[in-house]
N, C-alpha and C positions, 0 to 999 in steps of 0.2 A: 571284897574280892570279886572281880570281875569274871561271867560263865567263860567257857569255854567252849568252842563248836568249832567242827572242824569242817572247812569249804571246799570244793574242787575248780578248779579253775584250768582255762585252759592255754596249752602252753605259751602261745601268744600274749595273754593277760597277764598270767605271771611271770611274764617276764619283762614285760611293761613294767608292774606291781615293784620286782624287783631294782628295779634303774631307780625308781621313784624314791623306792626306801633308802637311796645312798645318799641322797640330801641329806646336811645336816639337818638333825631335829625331827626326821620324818622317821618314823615306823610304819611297817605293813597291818599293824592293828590299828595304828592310828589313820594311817588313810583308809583303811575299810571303812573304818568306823564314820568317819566324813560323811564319804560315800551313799551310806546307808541312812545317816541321818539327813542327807540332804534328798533321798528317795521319799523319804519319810514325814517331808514337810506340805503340813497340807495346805499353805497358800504358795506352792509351787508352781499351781498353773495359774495365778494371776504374773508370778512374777517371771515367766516364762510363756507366753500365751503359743496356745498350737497353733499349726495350718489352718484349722477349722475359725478360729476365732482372728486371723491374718487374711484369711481372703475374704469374712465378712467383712473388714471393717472395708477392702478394696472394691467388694457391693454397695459398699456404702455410700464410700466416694464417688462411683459412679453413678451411683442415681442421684446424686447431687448435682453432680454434672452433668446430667442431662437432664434435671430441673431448669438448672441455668440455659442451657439453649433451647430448651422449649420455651423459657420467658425471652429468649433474645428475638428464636425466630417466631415468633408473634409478634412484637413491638415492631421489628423490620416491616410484619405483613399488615400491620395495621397505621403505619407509619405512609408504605407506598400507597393503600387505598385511599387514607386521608388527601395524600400529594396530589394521586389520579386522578381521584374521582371526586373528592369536595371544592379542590383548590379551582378555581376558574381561573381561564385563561387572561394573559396581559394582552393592552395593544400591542399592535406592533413598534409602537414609539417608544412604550415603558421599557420594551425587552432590552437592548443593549445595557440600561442602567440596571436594570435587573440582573443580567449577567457579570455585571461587573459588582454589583453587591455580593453577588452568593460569593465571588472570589474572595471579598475579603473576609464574609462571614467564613468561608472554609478553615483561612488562613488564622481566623481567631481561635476557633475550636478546633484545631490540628494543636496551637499551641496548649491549649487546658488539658487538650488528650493527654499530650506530653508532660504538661504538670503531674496529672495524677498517675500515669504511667511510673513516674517516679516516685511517687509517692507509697507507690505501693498499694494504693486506696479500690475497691468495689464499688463501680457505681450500682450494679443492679444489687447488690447486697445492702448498698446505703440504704438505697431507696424502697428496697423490700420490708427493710425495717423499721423506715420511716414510717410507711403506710400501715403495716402491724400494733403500732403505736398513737396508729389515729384515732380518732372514735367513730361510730357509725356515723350520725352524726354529717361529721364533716367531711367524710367519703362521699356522702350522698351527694353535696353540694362546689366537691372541687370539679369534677367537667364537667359540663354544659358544651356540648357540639352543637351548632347550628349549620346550616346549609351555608358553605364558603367561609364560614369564621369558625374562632375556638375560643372560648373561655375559660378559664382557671384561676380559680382562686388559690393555689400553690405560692407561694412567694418566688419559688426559683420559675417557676415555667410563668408565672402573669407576666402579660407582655409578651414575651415572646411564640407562645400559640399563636396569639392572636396575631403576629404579622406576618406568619408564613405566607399564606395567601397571598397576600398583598406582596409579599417580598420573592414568592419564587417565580425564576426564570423560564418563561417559557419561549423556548429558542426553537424558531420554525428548521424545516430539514434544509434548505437551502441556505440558511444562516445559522446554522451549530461551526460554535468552534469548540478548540479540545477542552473548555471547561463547559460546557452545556453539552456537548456530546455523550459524556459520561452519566445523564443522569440530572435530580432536581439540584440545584447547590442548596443543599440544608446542612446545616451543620453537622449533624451528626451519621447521616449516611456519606459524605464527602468524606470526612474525616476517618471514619472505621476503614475504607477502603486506601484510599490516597494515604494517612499518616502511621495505619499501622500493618493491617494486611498485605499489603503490595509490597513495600520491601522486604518484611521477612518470608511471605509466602512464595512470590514470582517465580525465586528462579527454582521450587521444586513443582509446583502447579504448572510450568510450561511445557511446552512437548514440541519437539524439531526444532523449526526455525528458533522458536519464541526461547526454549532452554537457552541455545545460543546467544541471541539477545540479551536474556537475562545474564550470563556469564561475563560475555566479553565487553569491554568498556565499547563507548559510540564511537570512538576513533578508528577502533580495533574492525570493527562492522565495517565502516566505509573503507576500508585497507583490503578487507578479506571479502566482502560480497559485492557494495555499494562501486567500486574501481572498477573490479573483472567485467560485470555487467556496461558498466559504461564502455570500457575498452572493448565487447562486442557491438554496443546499438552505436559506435566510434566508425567502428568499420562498413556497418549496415549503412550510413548514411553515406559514407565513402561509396561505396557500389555503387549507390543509389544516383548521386551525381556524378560523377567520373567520366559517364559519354558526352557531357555537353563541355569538356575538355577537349577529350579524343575525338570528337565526331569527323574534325575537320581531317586528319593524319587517317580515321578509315573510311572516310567518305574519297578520300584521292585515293588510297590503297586499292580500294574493294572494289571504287566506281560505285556507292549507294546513292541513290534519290532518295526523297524527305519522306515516301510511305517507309520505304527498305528501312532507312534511320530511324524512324517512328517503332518500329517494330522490334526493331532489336535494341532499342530502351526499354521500350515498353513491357518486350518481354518478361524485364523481372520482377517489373510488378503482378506481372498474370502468374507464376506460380508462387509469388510471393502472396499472392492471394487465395491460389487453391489449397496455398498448406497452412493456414492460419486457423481452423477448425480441428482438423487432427492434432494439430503442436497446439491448442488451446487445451485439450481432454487433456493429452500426454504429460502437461503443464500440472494441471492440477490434481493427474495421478502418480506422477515420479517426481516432481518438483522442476525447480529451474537448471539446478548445478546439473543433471543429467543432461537433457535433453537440448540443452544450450550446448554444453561442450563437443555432444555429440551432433548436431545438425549443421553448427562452425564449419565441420570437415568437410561439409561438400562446397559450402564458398573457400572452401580453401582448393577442391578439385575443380572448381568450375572457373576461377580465374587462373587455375595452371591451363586446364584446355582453351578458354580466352586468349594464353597467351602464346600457344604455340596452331591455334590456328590458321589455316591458306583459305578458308572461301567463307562462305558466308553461314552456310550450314550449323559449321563449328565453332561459328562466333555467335548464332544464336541458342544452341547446345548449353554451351560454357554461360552465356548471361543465365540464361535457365534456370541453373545448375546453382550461380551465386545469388540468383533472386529466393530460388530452395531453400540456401545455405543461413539468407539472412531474415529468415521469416520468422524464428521464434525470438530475437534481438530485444527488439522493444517491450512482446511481452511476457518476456521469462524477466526481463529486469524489473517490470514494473510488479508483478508476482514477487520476486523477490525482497522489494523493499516495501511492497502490503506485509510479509511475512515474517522480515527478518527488524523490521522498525518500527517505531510506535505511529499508532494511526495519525497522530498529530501533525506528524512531520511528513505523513505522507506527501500532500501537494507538492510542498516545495524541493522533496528531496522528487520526484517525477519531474519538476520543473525545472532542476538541476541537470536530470540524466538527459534530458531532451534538450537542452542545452550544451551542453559538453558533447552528446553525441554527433549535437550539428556541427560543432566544428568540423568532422568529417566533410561538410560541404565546404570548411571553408578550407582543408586540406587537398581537397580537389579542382582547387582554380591555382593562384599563384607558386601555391607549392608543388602542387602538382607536374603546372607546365615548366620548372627548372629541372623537375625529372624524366618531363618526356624530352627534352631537349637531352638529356645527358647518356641515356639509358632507353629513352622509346619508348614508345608504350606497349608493345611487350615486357622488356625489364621492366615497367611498373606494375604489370601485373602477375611477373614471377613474386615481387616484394611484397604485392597483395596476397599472395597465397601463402608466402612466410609467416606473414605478420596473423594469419587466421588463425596456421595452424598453433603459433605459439598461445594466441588471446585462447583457445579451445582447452590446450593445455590447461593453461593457468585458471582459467574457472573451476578445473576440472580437481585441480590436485591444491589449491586455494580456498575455494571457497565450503565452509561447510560444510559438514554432512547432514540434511536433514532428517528426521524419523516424518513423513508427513502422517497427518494424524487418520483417525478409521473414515473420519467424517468425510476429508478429501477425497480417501480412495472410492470409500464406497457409497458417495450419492446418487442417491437415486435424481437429483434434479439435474437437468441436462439445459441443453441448447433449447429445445421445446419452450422451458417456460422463460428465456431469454428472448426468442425468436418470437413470441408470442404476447410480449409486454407492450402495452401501448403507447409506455413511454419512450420506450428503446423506437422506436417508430417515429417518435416525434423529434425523434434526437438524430438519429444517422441520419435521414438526408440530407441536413446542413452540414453535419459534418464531414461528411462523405466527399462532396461534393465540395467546400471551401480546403478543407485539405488536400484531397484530393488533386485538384487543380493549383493549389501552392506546389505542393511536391513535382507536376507532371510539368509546370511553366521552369522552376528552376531547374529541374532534373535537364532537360533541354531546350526546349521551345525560346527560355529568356538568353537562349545567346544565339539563336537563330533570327530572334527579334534585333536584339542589338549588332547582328553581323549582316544583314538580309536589308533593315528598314531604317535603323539607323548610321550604316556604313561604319562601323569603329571598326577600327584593326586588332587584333589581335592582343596586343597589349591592352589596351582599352577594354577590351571587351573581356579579357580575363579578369583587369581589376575594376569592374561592374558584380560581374560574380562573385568577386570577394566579398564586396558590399556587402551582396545577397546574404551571402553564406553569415555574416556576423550579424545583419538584423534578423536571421532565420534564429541563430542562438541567441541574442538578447533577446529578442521576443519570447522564448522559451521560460527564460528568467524572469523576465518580467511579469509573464504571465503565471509562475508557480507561485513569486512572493505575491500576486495582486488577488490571487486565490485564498491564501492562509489570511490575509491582512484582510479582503473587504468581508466577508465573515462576519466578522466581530461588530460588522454595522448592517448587518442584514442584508448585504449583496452575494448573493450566490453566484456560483461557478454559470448557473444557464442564463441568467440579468446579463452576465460579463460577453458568456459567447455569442449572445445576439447580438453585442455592441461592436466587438472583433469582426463580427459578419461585415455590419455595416461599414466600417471603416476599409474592409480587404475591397468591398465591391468600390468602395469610392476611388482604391488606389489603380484597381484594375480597368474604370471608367478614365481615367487622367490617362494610363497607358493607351488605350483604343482612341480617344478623343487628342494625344499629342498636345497635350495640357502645357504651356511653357513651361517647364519646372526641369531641374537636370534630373536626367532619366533614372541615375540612381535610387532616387527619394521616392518615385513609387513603387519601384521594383523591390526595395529594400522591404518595403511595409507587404507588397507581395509577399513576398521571401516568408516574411514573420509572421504570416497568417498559416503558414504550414505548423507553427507551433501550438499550434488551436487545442493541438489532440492534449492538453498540459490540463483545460478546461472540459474536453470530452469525457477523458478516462475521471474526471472528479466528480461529474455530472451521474458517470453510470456506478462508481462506485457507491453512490446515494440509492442505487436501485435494487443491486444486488449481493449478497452474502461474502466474506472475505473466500470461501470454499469455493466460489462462480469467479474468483477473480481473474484466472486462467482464460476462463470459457466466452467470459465478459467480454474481456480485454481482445479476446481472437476475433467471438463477435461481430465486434463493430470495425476491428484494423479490416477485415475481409470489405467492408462498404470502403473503409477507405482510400485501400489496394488497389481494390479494383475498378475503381475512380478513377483513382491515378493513372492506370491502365486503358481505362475507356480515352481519357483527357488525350493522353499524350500520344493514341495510335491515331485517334479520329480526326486530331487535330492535322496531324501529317495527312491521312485523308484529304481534309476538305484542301488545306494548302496546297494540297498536288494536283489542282484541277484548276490551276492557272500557270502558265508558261511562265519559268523562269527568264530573266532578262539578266543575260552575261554575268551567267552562273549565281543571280539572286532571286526571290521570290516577291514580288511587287507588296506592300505593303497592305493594300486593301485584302489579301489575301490571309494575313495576319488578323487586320481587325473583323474580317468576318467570323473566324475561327475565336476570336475572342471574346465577340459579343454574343454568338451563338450558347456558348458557355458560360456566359454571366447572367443572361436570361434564364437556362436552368437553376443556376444558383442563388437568382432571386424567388422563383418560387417555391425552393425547399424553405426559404427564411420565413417567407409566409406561411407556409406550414406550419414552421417551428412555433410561431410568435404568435398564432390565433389559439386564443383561448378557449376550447371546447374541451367540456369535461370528460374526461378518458378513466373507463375504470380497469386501473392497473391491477393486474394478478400478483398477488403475493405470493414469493418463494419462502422455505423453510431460512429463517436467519436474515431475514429482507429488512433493511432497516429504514426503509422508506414510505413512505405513505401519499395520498395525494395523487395529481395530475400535475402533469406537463402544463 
C-alpha cells in the first residue's frame, strides 16, 4: 500500500493539475508522482545541461575561433612580408607576362576555392592536423627560406614556393591595371578576396556612394549618377562654346571689338576659375549630388540675365554668372564616378563623360545656328536656362543619396599637401597650358581665324566647328580607351600625354605656318587636344587618395581655367594692336598670337619630360610613389 501525504499547491497549479487529470489514463497521483521521480533523477543534469554548462560550451567555440584567426591573420602577415620583402623585383620586359600569369594563376585557385567551398572541407584544420601528425623530424626539414627563393619538402607546396618569386607581378604605378593594382596575383591572397569575400561581404562593408554601388546593378548606376552628371558637364561645355557662334549677331548688336569679345568669353573661364577651390572642399565634404544640383542654378540665372540683357555690362554679369554656375560640372562628375564605380573602370567611364560632354560643342555650331536663326540668341538662351534648371533638378532628386564617409569630412589633408607635391608641379604646366589653349582657340579664336584669315562664310565656317567639336569628343574616347588598354603593356597615362603634347604643337605649327592641308584636319586634332584632361586627371589620380579626389580634381582644372582665360583675353590683346582691314583682322596678327602661345607651351613640355629626381611628399592613402 502506497503512504499517504498531503501537498498544498497553489490555485493556479491545481488547476493546471486538474485539466491534466481529465486525460484518459491520467491520475493526479500519477502525475505527481512522474513529476517527483523525474526531480529525483540523478543524471538529470547531464541530460538537461544548465545555462552554466551552455554558455561554456559557447566559450568554447569562441576561443576556437579565434584560434583560427590568429592562425589566418599570421599566414596573411607572413605571407605579405615573404611577397614584400624577399620576392625581388621583375624587369620591366617580364612584367606584362607576369601580370598576365597571376591572372590565370587567380582564375585556377578561385576555381579550388570553390571546389572545397562545396565540399564543406577545412583547409586550416586540414593542415593543422597534418602537421600534428608529423614528426619532429620532418618539421625540421620541410622550410628552408632562403633570400628570394623557398623550399619545401611538402608534397602539396614543392614547386610551387619555389616560383613565386620568379612568378609574381611587379606592376610599376604607371602601368597597374585592375588586376596588379589590387595587390601581388598569388593564388591565394587573390582568391580569399576576389572569390569569396567581396561578394558576400561588399554590399554590407560599403558606406555612401559604395553601399549604392554594391546594391544597384551597373546599368542601374549609369541611369541614376553616370547620365545626370554627363547631362551637367553636356551643358558646361555648351556655355563654354556658344560665343564663338553668337560673337558675330553681338558683335553687330553691341558694336564689340576683339579685346570687348575677348573678355566677355573669357570671362567664364575667370570665375570658372575662382570657384574651382571652394566647390573642390565642398566636393569632397557634402558630395557631388549636393553641390552640383545646387551651383546648376546660377548658370541657370546667369543665362536668363544673358538673355534679357541691353549693354554690355549685363552681358558680362550673366557670363559670370554661368562661368559660376558651371564650375563644379566636370569635377563633381568625375568625384562621382571615383565614388560611385569600381576604380577599374574609372578611365574609360572619365573618357566617356568628356566625350559625351563635348558634344555640347558640337551642339553649339550647326545646331545651334538653326536656333539662332529661328529664335535669336536670346530665345537660345532663355532654353539654356530651361534646360539647367531641369539637368539641377534631376541630379537632385535622381541621383543617390550618399552618407560620405568620417574620412571625407573630416581630413585633415588639404590643398597644402597638393599645392606642395613636386609632382603636381611637373604635371600642371603642360597641362594647363595644352588645354588651356584647346579650350580658349575653340571656345572663339578658331572661328575668328576661319572668318578673319581664311575668308569662309558663315556656313563654312560653322561646319569647320563641327569638325572641331566631334574630334574634341573622339579624342576624349579615344584617349579614356588608350588609357585602360596601354596599361597592361606598361604605357602610362604621363608616356601617353607627352605624346598628345607633341602632336597638338605639331597641329597648331601647320595652322601658323598655312601648311597645304584642308584647315579642318589641324584644327580638328586642335580641338582634341582639349580632351588631354581624360590623361591629367589619371596621371593625378596616381598621386592622390580617393578622399583628395574633389580637391585634386579643383586643383589643377584652376591651372586649366585659368589658362583658358589668360589664352583667350591676351590673345584679343595682342590682335587688337593691328588695324582691322574692312571689318577683318590681317592674318600675321593671328599668327603672332599663336606662335607667341606655342612657345610657352613648349617649354612647360620640357619641364614636364626632363628627368630630375623630385622628392614627392606623401599624403595619408597616397598610392603613388616615385618621381615625375
Amino acid at each position: 500500500m502506497k503512504p499517504w501525504i498531503g501537498v498544498y499547491l497553489s490555485e493556479s497549479v491545481a488547476a493546471r493539475l486538474a485539466v491534466a487529470a481529465q486525460r484518459p489514463g491520467a491520475t493526479k497521483s500519477a502525475i505527481i508522482e512522474t513529476a517527483l521521480a523525474h526531480f529525483f533523477d540523478p543524471d538529470r543534469d547531464i541530460k538537461e545541461p544548465s545555462v552554466d554548462r551552455r554558455l561554456s560550451a559557447i566559450h568554447r567555440n569562441l576561443e576556437q575561433l579565434h584560434h583560427d584567426l590568429r592562425i589566418v591573420r599570421e599566414a596573411i602577415a607572413l605571407q605579405a612580408r615573404f611577397l614584400l620583402a624577399v620576392t625581388p623585383p621583375l624587369a620591366a620586359a617580364e612584367q606584362p607576362a607576369a601580370c598576365t600569369l597571376g591572372l590565370a594563376r587567380f582564375d585556377e585557385f578561385a576555381a579550388q576555392v570553390t571546389r572545397r567551398v562545396h565540399l564543406g572541407t577545412s583547409l586550416i584544420k586540414e593542415t593543422i592536423e597534418r602537421l600534428n601528425s608529423t614528426d619532429s623530424e620532418h618539421l625540421a626539414t620541410r622550410p628552408v627560406r632562403q633570400e628570394g627563393t623557398t623550399r619545401s619538402t611538402h608534397p602539396e607546396l614543392k614547386g610551387n614556393a619555389a616560383t613565386v618569386a620568379s612568378n609574381k607581378p611587379q606592376c610599376p604605378p604607371a602601368g597597374r591595371d585592375a588586376a596588379c593594382e589590387r595587390g601581388p596575383d598569388t593564388r591565394a591572397e587573390r582568391t580569399m578576396v576576389g572569390a569569396i569575400l567581396r561578394p558576400l561581404l561588399a554590399p554590407w562593408r560599403a558606406t555612401g556612394p559604395q553601399r549604392s554601388r554594391a546594391f544597384f546593378p551597373d546599368w542601374l548606376l549609369v541611369l541614376r549618377v553616370f547620365l545626370p552628371f554627363v547631362a551637367a558637364y553636356y551643358l558646361s561645355f555648351l556655355f563654354r562654346t556658344i560665343n564663338a557662334t553668337i560673337a558675330g549677331p553681338l558683335t553687330y548688336e553691341f558694336g564689340l571689338g576683339a579685346d570687348d569679345l575677348g573678355l566677355l568669353t573669357s570671362i567664364y573661364f575667370l570665375t570658372f576659375a575662382a570657384a574651382q577651390i571652394p566647390i573642390g572642399v565642398l566636393l569632397d565634404r557634402y558630395g557631388p549630388r549636393k553641390i552640383q544640383g545646387v551651383v546648376l542654378m546660377a548658370a541657370a540665372a546667369g543665362a536668363a540675365l544673358f538673355a534679357i540683357s541691353d549693354n554690355f555690362l549685363l552681358l558680362l554679369l550673366g557670363r559670370a554668372l554661368i562661368g559660376f554656375g558651371a564650375s563644379a560640372a566636370l569635377t563633381a562628375g568625375l568625384k562621382a564616378v571615383v565614388f560611385w564605380f569600381p576604380a577599374e573602370q574609372v578611365p574609360l567611364l572619365n573618357g566617356l563623360m568628356i566625350m559625351l560632354g563635348a558634344l555640347g560643342a558640337v551642339t553649339a555650331t550647326l545646331p545651334a545656328e538653326h536656333l539662332l536663326v529661328s529664335i535669336g540668341w536670346r530665345g537660345l538662351f532663355e532654353l539654356l536656362a530651361i534646360g539647367s534648371v531641369a539637368c539641377a533638378l534631376a541630379i537632385f532628386l535622381v541621383v543617390p543619396k550618399g552618407t560620405w564617409s568620417f574620412a571625407a569630412r573630416g581630413t585633415t589633408i588639404g590643398l597644402r599637401m597638393i599645392y606642395t607635391d613636386p609632382r603636381f608641379w611637373r604635371l600642371a604646366p603642360l597641362s594647363a597650358t595644352c588645354i588651356g589653349t584647346a579650350w580658349a582657340l575653340q571656345g572663339l579664336w578658331a572661328a575668328q581665324w576661319f572668318s578673319d584669315v581664311e575668308g569662309l562664310g558663315r556656313s563654312e565656317l560653322l561646319r569647320n566647328l563641327f569638325v572641331m567639336a566631334i574630334g574634341s569628343s573622339a579624342g576624349a574616347l579615344v584617349l579614356g580607351v588608350a588609357t585602360q588598354k596601354l596599361r597592361r603593356y606598361g604605357i602610362g597615362p604621363r608616356s601617353l600625354l607627352g605624346l598628345v603634347a607633341v602632336l597638338f604643337f605639331v597641329a597648331q605649327l601647320a595652322v601658323i605656318l598655312r601648311v597645304p592641308l584642308p584647315s579642318s584636319v589641324p584644327w580638328m586634332i586642335v580641338a582634341a587636344g582639349g580632351a588631354a584632361t581624360v590623361l591629367s586627371y589619371a596621371i593625378l589620380a596616381e598621386f592622390f587618395p580617393k578622399e583628395l579626389a574633389g580637391r585634386a580634381t579643383a586643383a589643377l582644372n584652376v591651372f586649366h581655367i585659368g589658362c583658358a582665360f589668360l589664352v583667350q583675353y591676351l590673345m584679343g590683346f595682342v590682335v587688337q594692336h593691328w588695324t582691322p582691314q574692312q571689318g577683318h583682322y590681317p592674318e600675321v596678327a593671328y599668327q603672332t598670337a599663336f606662335a607667341v602661345n606655342l612657345a610657352v607651351q613648349l617649354g612647360t613640355w620640357f619641364w614636364f619630360i626632363v628627368r630630375v629626381p623630385l622628392s614627392a611628399r606623401r599624403g595619408t592613402g597616397a598610392g603613388s610613389k616615385g618621381s615625375l
